[in-house]
C-alpha positions in Angstrom: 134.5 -42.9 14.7 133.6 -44.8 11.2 134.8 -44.1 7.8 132.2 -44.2 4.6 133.9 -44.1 1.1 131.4 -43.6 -1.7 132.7 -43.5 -5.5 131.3 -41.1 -7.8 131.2 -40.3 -11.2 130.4 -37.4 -11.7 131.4 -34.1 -9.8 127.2 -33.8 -9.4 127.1 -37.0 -7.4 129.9 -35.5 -5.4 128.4 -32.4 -4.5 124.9 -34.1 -3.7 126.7 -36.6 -1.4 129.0 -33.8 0.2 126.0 -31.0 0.3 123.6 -34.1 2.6 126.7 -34.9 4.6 127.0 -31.4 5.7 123.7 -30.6 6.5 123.5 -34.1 8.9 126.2 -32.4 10.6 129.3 -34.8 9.3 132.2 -34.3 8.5 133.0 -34.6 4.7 135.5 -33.9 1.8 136.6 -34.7 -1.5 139.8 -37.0 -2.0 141.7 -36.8 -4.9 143.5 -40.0 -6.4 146.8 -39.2 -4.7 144.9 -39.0 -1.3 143.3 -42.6 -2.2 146.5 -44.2 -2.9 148.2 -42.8 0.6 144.8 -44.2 2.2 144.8 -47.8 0.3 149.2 -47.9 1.4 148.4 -46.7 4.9 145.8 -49.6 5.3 147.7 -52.2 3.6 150.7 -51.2 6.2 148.7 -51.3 9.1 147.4 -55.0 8.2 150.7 -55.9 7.7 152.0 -54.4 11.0 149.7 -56.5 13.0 150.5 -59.5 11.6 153.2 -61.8 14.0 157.1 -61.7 12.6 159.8 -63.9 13.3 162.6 -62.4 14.8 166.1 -61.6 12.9 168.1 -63.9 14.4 166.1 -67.0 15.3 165.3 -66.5 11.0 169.0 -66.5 10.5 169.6 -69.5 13.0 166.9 -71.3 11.1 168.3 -70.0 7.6 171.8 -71.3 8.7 170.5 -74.7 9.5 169.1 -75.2 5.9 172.4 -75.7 4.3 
């Protein structure tokens, strides 16, 4: 499945987008700005998750080694 975002101005745009959407047989809704936050923090999370960590300890055995 794919994602399109498409910002709007005006609530016009928005219904011209959403009204083609639904007659192509898509799926499509409005998100408010508290529903793009939660989207942009979920991303931002998941690009962090995949990124490689150190583990605790072998960061605290190199931490201890620095003084």
């Amino acid at each position: 499945m794919s994602t399109i975002l498409i910002n709007v101005d005006d609530k016009s745009s928005a219904k011209l987008f959403l009204d083609l959407a639904r007659k192509m047989h898509f799926k499509a809704r409005l998100l408010n700005d508290e529903q793009k936050e939660d989207l942009a923090l979920l991303s931002m999370m998941k690009e962090r998750s995949e990124e490689p960590s150190l583990p605790v300890d072998s960061a605290l055995s190199i931490l201890s080694k620095q003084k």
